[in-house]
PDB file as gemmi writes it, atoms N, CA and C in Angstrom:
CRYST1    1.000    1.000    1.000  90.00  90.00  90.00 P 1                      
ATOM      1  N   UNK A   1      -2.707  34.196  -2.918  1.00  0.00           N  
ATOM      2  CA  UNK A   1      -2.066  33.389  -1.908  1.00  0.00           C  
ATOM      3  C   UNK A   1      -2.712  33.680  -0.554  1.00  0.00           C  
ATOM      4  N   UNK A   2      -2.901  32.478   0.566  1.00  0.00           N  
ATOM      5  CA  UNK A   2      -3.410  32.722   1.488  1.00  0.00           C  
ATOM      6  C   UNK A   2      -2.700  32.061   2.550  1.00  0.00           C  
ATOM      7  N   UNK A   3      -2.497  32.710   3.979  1.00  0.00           N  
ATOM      8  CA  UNK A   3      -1.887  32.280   4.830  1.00  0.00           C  
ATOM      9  C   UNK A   3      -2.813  31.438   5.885  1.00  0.00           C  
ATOM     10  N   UNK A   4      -1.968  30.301   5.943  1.00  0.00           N  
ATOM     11  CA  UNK A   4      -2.430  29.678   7.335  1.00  0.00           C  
ATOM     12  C   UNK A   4      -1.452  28.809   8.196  1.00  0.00           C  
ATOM     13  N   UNK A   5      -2.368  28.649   9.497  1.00  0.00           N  
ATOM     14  CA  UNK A   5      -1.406  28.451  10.490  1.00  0.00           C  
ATOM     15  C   UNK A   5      -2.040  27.092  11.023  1.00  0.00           C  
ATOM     16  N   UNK A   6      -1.297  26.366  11.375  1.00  0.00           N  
ATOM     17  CA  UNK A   6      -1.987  24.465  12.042  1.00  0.00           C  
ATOM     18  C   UNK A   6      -0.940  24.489  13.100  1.00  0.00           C  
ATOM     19  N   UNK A   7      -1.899  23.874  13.915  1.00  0.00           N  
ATOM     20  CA  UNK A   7      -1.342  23.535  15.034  1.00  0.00           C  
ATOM     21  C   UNK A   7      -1.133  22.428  15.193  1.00  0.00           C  
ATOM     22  N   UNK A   8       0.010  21.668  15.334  1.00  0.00           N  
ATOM     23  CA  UNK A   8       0.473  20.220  14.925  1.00  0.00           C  
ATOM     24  C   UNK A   8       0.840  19.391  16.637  1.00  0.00           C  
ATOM     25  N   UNK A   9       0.163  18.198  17.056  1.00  0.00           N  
ATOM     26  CA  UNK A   9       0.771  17.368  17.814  1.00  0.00           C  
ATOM     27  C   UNK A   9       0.930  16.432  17.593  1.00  0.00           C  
ATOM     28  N   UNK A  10       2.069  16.095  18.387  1.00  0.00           N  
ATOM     29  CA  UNK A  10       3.145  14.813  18.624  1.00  0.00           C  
ATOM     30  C   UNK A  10       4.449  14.776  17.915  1.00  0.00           C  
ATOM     31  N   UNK A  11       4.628  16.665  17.829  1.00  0.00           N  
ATOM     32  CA  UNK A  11       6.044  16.755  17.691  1.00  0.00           C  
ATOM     33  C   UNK A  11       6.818  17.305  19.112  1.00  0.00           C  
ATOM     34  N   UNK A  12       8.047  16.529  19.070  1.00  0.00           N  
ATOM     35  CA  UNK A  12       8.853  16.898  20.415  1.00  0.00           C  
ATOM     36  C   UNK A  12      10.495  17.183  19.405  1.00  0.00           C  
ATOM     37  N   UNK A  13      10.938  17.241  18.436  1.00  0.00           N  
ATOM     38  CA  UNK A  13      12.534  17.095  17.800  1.00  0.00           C  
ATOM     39  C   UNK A  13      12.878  17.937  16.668  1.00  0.00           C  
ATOM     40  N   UNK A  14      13.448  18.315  16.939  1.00  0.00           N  
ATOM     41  CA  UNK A  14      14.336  18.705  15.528  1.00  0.00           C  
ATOM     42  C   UNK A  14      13.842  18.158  14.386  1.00  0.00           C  
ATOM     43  N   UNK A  15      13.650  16.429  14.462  1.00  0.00           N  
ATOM     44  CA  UNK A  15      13.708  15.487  13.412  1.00  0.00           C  
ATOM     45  C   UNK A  15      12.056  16.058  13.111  1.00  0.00           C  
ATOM     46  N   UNK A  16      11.084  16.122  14.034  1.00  0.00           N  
ATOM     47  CA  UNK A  16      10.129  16.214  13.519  1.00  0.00           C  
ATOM     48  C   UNK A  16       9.576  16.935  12.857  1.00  0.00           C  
ATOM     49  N   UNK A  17       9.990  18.320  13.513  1.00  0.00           N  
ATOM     50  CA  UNK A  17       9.780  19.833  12.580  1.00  0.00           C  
ATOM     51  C   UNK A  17      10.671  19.650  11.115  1.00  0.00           C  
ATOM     52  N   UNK A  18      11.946  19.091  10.774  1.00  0.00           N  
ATOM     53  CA  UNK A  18      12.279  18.665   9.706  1.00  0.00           C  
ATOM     54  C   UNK A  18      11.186  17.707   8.902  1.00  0.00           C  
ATOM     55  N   UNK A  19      10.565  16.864   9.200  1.00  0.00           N  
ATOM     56  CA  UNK A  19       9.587  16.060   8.951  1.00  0.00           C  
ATOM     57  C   UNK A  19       8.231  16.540   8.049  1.00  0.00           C  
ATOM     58  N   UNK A  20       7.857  17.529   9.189  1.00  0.00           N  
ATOM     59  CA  UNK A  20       7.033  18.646   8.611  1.00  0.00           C  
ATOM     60  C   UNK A  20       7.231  19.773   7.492  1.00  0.00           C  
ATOM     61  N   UNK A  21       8.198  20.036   7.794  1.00  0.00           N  
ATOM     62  CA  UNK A  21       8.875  20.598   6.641  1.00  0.00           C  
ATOM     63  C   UNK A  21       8.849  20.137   5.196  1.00  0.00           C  
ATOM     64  N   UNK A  22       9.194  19.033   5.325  1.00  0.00           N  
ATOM     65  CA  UNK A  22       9.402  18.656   4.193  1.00  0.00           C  
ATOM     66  C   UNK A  22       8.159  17.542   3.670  1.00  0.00           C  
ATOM     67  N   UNK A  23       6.842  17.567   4.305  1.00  0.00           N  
ATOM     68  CA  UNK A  23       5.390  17.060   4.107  1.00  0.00           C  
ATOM     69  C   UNK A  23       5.111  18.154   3.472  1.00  0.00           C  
ATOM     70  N   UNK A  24       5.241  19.539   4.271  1.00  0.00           N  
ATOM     71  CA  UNK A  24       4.627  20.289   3.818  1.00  0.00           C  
ATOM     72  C   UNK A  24       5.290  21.355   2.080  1.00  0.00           C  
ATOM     73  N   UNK A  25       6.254  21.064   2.187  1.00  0.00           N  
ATOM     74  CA  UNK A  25       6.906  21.486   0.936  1.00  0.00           C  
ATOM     75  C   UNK A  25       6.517  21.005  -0.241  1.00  0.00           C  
ATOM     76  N   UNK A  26       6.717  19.280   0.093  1.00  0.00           N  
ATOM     77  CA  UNK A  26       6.169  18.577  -1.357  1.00  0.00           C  
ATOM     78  C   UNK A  26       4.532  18.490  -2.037  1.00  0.00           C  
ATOM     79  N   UNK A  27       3.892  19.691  -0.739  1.00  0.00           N  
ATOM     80  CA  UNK A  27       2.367  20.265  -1.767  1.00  0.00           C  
ATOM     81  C   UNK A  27       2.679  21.061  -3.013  1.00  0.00           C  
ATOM     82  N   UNK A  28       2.038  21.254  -3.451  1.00  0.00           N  
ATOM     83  CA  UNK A  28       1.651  22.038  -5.147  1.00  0.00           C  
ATOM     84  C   UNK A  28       1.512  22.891  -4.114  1.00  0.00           C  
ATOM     85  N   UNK A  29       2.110  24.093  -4.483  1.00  0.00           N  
ATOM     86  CA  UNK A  29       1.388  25.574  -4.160  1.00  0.00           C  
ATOM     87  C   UNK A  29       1.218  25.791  -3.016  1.00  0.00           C  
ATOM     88  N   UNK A  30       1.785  25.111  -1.952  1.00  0.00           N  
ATOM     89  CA  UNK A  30       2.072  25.441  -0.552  1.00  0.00           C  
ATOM     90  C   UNK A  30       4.025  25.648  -0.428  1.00  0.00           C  
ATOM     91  N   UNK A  31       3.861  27.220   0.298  1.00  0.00           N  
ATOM     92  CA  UNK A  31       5.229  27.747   0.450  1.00  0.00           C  
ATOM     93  C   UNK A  31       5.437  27.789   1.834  1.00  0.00           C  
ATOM     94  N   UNK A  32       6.450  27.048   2.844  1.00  0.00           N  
ATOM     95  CA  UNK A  32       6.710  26.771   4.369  1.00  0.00           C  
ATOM     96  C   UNK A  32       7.254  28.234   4.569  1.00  0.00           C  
ATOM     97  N   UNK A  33       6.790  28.555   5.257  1.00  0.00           N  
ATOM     98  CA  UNK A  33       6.992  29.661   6.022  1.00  0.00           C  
ATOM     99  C   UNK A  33       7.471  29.886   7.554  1.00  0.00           C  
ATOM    100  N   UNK A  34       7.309  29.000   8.122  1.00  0.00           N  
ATOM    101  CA  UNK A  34       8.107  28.277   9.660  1.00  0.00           C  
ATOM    102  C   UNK A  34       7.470  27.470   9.961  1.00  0.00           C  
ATOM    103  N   UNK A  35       8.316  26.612  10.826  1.00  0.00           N  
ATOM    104  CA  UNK A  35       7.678  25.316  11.496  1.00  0.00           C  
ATOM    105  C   UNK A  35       8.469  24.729  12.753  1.00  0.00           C  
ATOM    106  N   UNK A  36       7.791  25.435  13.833  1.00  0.00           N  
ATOM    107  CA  UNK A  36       8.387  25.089  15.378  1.00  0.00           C  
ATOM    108  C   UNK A  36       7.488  23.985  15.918  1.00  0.00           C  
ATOM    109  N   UNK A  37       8.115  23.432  16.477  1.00  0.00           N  
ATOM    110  CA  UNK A  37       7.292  22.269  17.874  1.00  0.00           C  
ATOM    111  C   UNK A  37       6.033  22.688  18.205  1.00  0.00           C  
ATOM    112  N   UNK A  38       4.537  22.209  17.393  1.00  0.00           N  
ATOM    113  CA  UNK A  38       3.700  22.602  17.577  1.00  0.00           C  
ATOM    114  C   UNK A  38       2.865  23.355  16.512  1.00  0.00           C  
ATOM    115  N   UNK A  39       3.801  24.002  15.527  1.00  0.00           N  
ATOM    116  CA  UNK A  39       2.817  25.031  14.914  1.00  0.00           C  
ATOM    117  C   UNK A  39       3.409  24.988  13.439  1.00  0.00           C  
ATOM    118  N   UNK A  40       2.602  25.059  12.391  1.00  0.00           N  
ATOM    119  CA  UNK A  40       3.579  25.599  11.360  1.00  0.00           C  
ATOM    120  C   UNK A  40       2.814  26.500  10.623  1.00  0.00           C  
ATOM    121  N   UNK A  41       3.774  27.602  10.214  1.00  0.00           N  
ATOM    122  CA  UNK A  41       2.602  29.035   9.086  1.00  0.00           C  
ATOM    123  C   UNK A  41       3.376  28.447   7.522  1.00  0.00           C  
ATOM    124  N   UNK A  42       2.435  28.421   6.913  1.00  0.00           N  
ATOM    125  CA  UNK A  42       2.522  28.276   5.427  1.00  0.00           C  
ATOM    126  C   UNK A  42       1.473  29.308   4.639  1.00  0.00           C  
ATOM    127  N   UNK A  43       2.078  29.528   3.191  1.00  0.00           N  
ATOM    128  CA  UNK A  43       1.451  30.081   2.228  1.00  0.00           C  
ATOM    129  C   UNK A  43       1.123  29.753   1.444  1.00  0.00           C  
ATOM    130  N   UNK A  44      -0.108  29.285   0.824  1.00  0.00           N  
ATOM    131  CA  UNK A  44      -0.633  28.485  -0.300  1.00  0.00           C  
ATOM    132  C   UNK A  44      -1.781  29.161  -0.958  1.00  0.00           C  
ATOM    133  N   UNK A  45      -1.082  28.596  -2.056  1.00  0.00           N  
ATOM    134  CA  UNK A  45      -2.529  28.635  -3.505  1.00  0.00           C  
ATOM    135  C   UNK A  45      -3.948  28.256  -2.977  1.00  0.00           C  
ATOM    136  N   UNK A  46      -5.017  28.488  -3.222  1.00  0.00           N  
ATOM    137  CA  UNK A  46      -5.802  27.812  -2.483  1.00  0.00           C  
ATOM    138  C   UNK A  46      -6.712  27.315  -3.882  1.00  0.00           C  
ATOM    139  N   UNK A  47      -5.867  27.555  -5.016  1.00  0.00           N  
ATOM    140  CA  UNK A  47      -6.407  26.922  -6.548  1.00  0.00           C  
ATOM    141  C   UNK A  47      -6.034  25.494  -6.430  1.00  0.00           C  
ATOM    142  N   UNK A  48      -4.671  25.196  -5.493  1.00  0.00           N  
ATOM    143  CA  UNK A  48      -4.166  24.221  -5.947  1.00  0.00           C  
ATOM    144  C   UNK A  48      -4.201  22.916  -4.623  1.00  0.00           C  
ATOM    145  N   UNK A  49      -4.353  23.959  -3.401  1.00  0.00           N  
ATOM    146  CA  UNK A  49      -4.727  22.947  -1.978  1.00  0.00           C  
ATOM    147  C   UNK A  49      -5.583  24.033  -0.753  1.00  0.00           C  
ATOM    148  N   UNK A  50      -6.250  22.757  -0.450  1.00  0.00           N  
ATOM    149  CA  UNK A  50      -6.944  23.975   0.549  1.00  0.00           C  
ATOM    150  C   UNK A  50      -6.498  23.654   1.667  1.00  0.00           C  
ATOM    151  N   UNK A  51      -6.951  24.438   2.829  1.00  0.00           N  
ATOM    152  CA  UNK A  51      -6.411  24.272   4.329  1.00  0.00           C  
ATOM    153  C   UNK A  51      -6.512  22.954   4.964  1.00  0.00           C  
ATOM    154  N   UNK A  52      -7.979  22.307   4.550  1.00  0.00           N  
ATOM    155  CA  UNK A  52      -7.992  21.149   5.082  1.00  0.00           C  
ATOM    156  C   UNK A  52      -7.357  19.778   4.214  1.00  0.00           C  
ATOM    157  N   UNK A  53      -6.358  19.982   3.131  1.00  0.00           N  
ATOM    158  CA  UNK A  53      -5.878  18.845   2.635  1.00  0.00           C  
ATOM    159  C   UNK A  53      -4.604  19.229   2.699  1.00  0.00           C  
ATOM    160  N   UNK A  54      -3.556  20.305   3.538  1.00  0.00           N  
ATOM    161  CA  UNK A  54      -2.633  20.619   4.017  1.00  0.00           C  
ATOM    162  C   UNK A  54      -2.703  19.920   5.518  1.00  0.00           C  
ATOM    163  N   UNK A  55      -3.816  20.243   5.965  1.00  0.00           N  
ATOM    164  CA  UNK A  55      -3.594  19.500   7.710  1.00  0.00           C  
ATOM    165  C   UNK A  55      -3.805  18.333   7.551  1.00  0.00           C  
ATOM    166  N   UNK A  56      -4.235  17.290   6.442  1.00  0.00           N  
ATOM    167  CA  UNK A  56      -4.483  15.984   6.405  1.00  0.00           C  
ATOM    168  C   UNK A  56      -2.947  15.786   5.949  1.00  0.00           C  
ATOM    169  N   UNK A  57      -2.689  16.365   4.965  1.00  0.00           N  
ATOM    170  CA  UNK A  57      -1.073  15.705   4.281  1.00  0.00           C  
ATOM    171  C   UNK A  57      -0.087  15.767   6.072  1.00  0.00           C  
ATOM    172  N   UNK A  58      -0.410  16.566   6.970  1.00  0.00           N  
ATOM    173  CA  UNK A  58       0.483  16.824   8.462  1.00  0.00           C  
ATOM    174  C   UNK A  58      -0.061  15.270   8.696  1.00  0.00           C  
ATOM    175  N   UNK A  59      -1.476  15.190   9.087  1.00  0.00           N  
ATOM    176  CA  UNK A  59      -1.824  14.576   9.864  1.00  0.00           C  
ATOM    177  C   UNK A  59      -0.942  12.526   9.513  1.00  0.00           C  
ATOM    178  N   UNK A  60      -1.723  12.468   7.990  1.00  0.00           N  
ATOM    179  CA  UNK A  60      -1.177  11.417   7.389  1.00  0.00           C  
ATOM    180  C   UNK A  60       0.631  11.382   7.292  1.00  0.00           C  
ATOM    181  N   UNK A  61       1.252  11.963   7.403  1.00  0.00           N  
ATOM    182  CA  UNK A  61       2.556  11.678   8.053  1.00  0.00           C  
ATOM    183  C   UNK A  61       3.182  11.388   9.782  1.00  0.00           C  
ATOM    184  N   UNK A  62       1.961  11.575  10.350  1.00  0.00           N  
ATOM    185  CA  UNK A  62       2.072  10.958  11.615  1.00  0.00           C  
ATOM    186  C   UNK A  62       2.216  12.114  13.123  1.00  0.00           C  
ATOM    187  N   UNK A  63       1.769  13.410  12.259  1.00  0.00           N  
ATOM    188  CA  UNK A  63       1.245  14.934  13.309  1.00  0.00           C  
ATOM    189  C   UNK A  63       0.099  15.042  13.240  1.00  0.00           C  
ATOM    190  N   UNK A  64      -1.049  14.609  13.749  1.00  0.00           N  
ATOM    191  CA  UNK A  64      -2.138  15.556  13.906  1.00  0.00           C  
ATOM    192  C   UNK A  64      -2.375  16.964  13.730  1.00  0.00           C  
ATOM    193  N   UNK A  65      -2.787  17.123  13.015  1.00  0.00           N  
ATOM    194  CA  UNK A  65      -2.455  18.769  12.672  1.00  0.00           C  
ATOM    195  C   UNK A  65      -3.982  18.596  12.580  1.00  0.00           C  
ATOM    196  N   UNK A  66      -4.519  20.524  12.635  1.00  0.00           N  
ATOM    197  CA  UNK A  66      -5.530  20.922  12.443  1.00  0.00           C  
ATOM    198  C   UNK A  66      -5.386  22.388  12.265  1.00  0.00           C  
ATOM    199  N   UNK A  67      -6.425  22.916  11.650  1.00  0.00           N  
ATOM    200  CA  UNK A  67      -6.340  24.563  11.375  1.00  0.00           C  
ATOM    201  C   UNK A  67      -6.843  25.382  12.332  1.00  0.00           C  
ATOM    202  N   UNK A  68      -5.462  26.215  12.698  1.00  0.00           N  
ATOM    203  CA  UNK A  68      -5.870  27.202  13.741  1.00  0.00           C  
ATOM    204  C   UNK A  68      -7.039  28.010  13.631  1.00  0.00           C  
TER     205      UNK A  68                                                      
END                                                                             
């Protein structure tokens, strides 16, 4: 398991970090680990997703995300 951290914009809400949350949950083998206004740390398989198709699944829900 490997940790990483994205830095996500064009969240300002509650609703959005919920948002993220739950983009980032419904990966294979990615475990949410927090997700504040701006940032989220997750733990993932990297058999099953890598860093850059975790910040696309952010991005394609409507956060720009990228890897810290």
């Amino acid at each position: 398991m490997e940790e990483l951290q994205l830095s996500i914009n064009g969240m300002s809400c509650g609703h959005c970090v919920s948002m993220v949350k739950q983009t980032l949950a419904a990966l294979p083998g990615v475990q949410v680990d927090n997700v504040d206004i701006g940032v989220a740390t997750v733990t993932y398989d990297a058999s099953l997703e890598s860093a850059e198709k975790i910040a696309s699944a952010v991005s394609d829900a409507g956060y720009p995300a990228h890897v810290r």
